[in-house]
C-alpha positions as CSV (number, residue, x, y, z in Angstrom):
1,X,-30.7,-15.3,37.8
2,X,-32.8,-12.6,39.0
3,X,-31.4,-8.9,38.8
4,X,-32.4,-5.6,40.3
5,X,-30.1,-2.1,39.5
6,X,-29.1,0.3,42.6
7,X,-26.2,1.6,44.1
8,X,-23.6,-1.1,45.4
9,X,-23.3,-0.8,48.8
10,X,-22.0,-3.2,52.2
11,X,-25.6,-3.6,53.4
12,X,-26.7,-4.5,50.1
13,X,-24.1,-7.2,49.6
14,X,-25.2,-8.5,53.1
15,X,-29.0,-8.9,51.9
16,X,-27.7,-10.2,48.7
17,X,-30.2,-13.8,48.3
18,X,-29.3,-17.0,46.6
19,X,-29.1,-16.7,42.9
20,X,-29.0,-12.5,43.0
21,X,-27.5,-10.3,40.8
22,X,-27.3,-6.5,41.3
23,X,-26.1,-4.1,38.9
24,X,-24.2,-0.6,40.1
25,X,-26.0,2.7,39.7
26,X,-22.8,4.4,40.0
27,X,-20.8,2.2,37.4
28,X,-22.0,0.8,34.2
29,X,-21.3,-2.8,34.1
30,X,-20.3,-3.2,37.6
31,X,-22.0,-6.2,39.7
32,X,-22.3,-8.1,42.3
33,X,-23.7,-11.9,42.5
34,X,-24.6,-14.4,44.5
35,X,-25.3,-18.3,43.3
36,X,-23.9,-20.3,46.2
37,X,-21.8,-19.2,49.0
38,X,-20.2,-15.8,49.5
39,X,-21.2,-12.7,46.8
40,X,-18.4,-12.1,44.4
41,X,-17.9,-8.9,42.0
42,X,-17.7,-8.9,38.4
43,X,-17.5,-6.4,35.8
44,X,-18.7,-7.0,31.8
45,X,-16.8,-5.0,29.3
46,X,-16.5,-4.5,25.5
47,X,-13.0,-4.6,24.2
48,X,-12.4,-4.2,20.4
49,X,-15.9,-5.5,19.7
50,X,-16.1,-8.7,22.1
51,X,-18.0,-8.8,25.0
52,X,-15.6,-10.2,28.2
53,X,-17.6,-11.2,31.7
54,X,-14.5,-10.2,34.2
55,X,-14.5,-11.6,37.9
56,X,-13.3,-8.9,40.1
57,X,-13.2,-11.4,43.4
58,X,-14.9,-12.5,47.1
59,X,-16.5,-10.0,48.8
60,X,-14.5,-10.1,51.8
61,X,-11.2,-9.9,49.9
62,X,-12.7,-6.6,48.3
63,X,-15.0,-5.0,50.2
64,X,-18.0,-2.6,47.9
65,X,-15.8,0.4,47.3
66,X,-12.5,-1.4,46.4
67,X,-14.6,-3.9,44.3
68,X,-15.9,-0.4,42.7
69,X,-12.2,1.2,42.0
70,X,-11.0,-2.1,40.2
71,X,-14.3,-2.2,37.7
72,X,-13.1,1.5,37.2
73,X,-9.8,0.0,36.0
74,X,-10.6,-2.6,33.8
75,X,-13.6,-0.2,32.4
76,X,-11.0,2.1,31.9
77,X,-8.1,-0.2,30.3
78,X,-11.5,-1.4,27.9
79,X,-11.9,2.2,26.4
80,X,-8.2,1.8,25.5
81,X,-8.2,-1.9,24.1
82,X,-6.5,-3.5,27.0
83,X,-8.5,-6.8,26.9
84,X,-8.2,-7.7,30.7
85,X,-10.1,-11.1,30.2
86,X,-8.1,-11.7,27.2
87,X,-4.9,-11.0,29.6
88,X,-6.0,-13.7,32.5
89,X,-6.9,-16.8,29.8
90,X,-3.3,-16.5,28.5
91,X,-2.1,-16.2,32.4
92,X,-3.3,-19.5,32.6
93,X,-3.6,-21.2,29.1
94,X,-0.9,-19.2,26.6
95,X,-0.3,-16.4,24.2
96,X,-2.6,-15.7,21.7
97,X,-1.1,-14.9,18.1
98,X,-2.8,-11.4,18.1
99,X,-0.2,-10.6,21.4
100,X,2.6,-12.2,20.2
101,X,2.2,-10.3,16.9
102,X,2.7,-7.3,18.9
103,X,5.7,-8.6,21.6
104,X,7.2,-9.7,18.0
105,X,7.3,-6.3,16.5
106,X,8.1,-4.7,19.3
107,X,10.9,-6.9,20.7
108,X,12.4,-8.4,18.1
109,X,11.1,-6.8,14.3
110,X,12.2,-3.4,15.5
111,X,15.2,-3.7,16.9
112,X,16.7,-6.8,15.0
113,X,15.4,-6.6,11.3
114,X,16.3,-3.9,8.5
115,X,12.8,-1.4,8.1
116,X,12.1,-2.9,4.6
117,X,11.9,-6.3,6.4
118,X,10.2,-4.8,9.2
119,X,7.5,-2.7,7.1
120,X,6.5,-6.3,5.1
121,X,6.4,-8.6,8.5
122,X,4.4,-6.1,10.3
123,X,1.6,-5.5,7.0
124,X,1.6,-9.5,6.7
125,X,1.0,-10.1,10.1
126,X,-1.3,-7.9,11.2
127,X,-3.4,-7.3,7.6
128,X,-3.5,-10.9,6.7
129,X,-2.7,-13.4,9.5
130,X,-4.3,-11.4,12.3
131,X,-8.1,-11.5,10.9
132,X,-7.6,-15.0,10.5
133,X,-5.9,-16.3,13.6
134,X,-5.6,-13.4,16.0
135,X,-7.5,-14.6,18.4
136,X,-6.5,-18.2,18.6
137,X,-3.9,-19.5,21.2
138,X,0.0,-19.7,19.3
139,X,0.2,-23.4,20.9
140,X,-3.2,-24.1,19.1
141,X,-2.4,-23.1,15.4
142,X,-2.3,-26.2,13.5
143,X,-0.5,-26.9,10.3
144,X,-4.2,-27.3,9.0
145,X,-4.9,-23.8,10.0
146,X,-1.4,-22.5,8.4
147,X,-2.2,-24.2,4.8
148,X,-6.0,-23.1,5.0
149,X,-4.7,-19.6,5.7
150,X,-1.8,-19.9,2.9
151,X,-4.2,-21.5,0.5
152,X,-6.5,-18.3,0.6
153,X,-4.1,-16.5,-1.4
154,X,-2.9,-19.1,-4.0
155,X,-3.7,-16.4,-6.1
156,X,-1.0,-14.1,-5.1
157,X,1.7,-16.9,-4.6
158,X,4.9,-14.0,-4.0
159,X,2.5,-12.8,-1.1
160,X,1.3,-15.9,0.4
161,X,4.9,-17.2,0.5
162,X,6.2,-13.9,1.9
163,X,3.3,-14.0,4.6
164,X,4.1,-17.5,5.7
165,X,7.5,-16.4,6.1
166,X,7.1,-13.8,8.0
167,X,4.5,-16.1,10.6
168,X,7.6,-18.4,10.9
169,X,9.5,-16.2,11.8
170,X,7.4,-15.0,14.8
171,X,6.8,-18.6,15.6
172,X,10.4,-19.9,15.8
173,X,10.8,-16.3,18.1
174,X,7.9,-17.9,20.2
175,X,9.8,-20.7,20.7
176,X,12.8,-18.9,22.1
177,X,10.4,-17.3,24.2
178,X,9.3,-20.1,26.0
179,X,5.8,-20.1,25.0
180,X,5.8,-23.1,22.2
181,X,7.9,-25.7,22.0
182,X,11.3,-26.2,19.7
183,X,10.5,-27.3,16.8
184,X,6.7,-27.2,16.8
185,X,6.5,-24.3,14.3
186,X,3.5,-25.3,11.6
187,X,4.6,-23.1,9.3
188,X,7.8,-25.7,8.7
189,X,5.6,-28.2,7.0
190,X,3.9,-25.6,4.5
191,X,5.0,-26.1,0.9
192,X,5.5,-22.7,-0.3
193,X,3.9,-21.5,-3.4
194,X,6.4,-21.9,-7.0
195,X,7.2,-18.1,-8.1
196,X,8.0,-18.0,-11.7
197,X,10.7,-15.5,-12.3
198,X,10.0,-12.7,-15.1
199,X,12.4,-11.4,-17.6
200,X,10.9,-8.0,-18.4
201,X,12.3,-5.0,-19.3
202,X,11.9,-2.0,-21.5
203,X,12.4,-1.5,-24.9
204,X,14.1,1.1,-26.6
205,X,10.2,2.3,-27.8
206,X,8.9,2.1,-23.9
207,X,12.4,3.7,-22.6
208,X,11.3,6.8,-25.0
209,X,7.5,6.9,-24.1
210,X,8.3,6.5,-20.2
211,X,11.1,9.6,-21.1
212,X,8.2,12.2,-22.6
213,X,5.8,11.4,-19.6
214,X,9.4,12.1,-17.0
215,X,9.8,15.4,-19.1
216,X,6.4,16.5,-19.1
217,X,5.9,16.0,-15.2
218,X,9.4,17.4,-14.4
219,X,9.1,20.4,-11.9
220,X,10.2,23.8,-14.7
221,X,11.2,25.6,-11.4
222,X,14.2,23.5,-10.6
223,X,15.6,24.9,-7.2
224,X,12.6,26.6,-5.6
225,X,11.8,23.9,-2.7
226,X,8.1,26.0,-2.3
227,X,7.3,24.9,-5.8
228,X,8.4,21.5,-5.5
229,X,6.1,21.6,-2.2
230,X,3.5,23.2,-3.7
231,X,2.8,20.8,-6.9
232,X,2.8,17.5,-4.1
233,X,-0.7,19.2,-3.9
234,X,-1.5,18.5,-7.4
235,X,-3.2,15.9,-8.7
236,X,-0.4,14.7,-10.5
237,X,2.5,12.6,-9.2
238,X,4.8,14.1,-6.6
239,X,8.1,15.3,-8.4
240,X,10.1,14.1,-5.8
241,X,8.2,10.7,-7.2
242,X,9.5,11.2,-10.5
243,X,13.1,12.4,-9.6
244,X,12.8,8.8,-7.9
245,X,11.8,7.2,-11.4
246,X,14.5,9.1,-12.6
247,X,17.1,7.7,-10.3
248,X,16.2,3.9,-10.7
249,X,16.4,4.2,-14.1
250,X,19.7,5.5,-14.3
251,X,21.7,3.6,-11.4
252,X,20.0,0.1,-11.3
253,X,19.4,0.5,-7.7
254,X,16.4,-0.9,-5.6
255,X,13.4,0.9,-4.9
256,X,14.3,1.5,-1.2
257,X,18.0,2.4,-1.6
258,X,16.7,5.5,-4.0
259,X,13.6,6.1,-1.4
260,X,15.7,6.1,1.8
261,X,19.7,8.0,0.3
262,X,19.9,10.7,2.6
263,X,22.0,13.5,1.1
264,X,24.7,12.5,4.3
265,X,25.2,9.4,2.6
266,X,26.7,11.1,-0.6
267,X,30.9,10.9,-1.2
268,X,32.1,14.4,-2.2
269,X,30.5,15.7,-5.5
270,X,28.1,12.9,-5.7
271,X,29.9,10.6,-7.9
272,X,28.9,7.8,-5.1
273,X,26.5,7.4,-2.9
274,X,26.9,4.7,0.5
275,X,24.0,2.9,1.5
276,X,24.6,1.7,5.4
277,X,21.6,-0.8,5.2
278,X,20.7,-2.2,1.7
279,X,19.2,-5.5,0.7
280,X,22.5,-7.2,0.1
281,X,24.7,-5.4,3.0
282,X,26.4,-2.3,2.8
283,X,26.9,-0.9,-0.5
284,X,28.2,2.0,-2.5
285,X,25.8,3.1,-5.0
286,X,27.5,4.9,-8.3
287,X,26.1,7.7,-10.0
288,X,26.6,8.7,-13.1
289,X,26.6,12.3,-14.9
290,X,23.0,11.9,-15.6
291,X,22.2,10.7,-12.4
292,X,24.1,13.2,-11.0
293,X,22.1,16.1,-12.9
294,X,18.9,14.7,-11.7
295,X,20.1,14.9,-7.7
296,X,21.7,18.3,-8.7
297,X,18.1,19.6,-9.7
298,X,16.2,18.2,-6.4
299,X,16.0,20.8,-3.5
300,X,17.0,20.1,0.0
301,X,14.5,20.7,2.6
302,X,15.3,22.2,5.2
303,X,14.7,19.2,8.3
304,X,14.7,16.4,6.5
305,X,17.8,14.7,5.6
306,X,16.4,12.2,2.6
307,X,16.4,13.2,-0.7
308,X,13.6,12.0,-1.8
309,X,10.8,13.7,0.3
310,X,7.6,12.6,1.4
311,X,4.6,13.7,2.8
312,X,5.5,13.4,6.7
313,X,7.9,16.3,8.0
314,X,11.4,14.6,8.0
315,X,10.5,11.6,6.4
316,X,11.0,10.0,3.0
317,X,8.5,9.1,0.5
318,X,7.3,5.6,1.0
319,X,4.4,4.4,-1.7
320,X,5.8,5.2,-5.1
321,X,4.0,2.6,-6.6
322,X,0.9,4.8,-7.2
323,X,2.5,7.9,-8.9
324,X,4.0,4.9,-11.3
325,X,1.2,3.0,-12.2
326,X,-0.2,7.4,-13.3
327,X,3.4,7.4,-15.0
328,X,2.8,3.8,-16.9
329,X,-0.9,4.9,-17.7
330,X,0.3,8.1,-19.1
331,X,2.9,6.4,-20.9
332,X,1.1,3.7,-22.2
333,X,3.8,0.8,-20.8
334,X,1.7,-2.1,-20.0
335,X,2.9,-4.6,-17.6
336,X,6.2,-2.9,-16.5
337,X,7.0,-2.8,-12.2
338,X,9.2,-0.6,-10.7
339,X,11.8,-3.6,-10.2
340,X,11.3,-3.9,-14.0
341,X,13.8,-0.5,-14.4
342,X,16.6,-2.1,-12.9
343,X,16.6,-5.4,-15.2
344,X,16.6,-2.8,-17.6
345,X,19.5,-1.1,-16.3
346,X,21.5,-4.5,-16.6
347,X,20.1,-5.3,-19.6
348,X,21.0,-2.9,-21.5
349,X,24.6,-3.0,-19.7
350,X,24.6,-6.5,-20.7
351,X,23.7,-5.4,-24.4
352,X,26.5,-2.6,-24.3
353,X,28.9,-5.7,-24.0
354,X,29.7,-4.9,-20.3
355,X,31.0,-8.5,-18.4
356,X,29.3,-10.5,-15.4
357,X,31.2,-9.1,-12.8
358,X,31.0,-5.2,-13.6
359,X,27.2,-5.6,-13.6
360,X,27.2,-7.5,-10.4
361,X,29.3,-4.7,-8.4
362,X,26.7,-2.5,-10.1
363,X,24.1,-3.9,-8.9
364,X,25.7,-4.6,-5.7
365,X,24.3,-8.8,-6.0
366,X,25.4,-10.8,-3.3
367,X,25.7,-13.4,-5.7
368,X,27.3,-13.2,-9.3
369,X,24.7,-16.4,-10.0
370,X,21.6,-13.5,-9.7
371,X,23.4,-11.1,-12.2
372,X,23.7,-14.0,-14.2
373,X,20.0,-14.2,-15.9
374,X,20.7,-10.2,-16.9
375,X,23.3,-11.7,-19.1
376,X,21.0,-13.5,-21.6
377,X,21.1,-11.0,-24.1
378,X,23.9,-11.0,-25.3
379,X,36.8,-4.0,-19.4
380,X,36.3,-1.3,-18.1
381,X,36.7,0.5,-14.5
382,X,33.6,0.6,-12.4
383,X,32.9,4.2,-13.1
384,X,33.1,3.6,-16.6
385,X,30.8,0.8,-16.7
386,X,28.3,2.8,-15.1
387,X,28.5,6.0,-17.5
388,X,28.3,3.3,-20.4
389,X,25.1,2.9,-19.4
390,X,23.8,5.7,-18.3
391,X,25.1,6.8,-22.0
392,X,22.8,4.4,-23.5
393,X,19.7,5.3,-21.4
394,X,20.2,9.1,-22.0
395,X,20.5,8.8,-26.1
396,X,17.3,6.4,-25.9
397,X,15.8,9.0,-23.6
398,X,17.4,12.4,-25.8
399,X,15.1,11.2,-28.5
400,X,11.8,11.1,-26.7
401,X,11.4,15.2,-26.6
């Protein structure tokens, strides 16, 4: 189709022959074109990387200048990733997984799941579903496409299984939306990955090595918040980061519980912390004199009501895995995770001859079944328990200086 470029215009829509395309002067990517019948305006755009051809309508149900302002819209929508074409082929033919990522999050991750949940959906989807399948229509995605795309990480079977989960999830969402139907979720018919469960924990030798790399990183000006600030600007790990690693060592609690206590949460003097929105429910986290001692020595900042503080004004610290693999380098542990210091907090509970049951409210398991495997090594009140071992870990950690 032949095409010449000048200024849009009523009398050049008139004189507009057979098979004609003319291209705006005024706006880039605006046209109008004639191949049988009346002229109609269009409008080619670039969104995120993909070119879209977008039909504006008849001239006579726009005339030049109103054809004009809507190309100025949907130019305008481009620059900000608003994929107009995109929008009309799932007006007539469905949601593309890409959107429903998005209407997911938005309506349903954000509002309905706790932020740990939320946090690992939202990284799955979007870092490795979305490359894959984003632009394919959610009624189109085949089991075929699910196994492919679960198959591709066979080699990290806790995070293909945790990805899958979160996709079904959106899809059986989709389904109370309206736009699949019940019971057509792929993801059903996906055998998950086996996960072998470990047994690690530290040794009396690793407990002492990991206790002279705490020491050595340990803030010396204990309440001076503009010090504590200050050396987050080292290259060294954060000390908030190691009052963390402190903290999980000495109450057996989850990485997020110790990451997200906010020093509201605390009962009076600190003996016992509540956590509104743990893995397992609500739960009241103990601490110890130890434990105690190590919140006593970590400043409150002034804004920002979490006591472990990140980077972000008001927010927490959120990646403390890469001040502990600088901690494990530094103190030569090979192999050891950050779970990995609270089955040695029940461990070594279940060594100091504490029962089932005491280490499960410890814990704060759901299920005595999962405090169970803890017990392969081998009554007090609660409190007691917890100072038991916190007695242990200190002695074992008394002897690294």
């Amino acid at each position: 189709m032949p095409s010449i470029k000048k200024k849009i215009t009523l009398k050049v829509v008139k004189s507009l022959g057979t098979s004609t395309m003319v291209w705006d002067t005024a706006i880039i990517g605006f046209c109008v074109r004639r191949q049988k019948g009346n002229p109609s305006y269009a409008v080619k755009t670039r969104v995120n990387g993909v070119q879209r051809w977008i039909t504006i309508g008849p001239h006579g149900v726009f005339t030049p200048d109103q054809a004009r302002r809507e190309a100025q819209l949907i130019l305008a929508d481009a620059k900000r990733g608003i994929d107009r074409g995109l929008q009309k082929k799932e007006a007539r033919e469905g949601l593309t997984l890409s959107n429903a990522i998005e209407r997911f999050i938005d309506s349903h991750a954000e509002t309905q799941l706790k932020s740990s949940t939320q946090y690992q959906y939202a990284a799955a989807l979007h870092n490795l579903v979305e490359p894959s399948l984003g632009g394919k229509l959610l009624k189109d995605i085949s089991v075929k496409d699910v196994s492919r795309l679960h198959n591709n990480h066979a080699d990290r079977p806790y995070l293909a299984n945790r990805m899958i989960a979160a996709l079904s999830s959106l899809f059986s969402k989709a389904a109370n939306w309206g736009e699949i139907e019940k019971g057509s979720n792929p993801c059903e018919m996906v055998q998950r990955f086996p996960e072998s469960k470990r047994e690690r924990f530290l040794s009396e030798t690793e407990i002492q090595s990991l206790g002279r790399t705490l020491n050595s990183a340990w803030p010396t000006s204990l309440d001076d918040t503009d010090s504590w600030s200050n050396l987050t600007r080292l290259p060294r790990p954060s000390p908030w980061a190691i009052a963390a690693i402190w903290l999980l060592l000495l109450t057996g609690a989850r990485r997020n519980e110790v990451l997200t206590l906010k020093w509201e949460d605390f009962h009076s003097e600190q003996h016992a912390a509540r956590l509104p929105d743990s893995k397992s429910g609500a739960k009241t986290l103990l601490f110890s004199s130890a434990a105690r001692e190590v919140v006593r020595r970590i400043p409150r900042v002034k804004g920002n009501p979490y006591v472990i503080v990140g980077r972000k004004n008001g927010a927490h610290l959120v990646n403390l895995r890469k001040p502990w693999i600088n901690i494990c380098a530094s103190a030569g542990l090979k192999d050891v995770r950050l779970h990995d210091l609270r089955h040695t907090y029940a461990s070594y509970g279940a060594m100091a001859g504490l029962s089932g049951p005491y280490l499960m409210n410890l814990l704060g398991h759901s299920q005595a079944q999962t405090t169970e495997r803890y017990l392969h090594l081998g009554s007090t009140p609660i409190h007691e328990a917890n100072e038991t071992i916190s007695s242990v870990m200190m002695k074992l950690l008394d002897r690294s200086d």
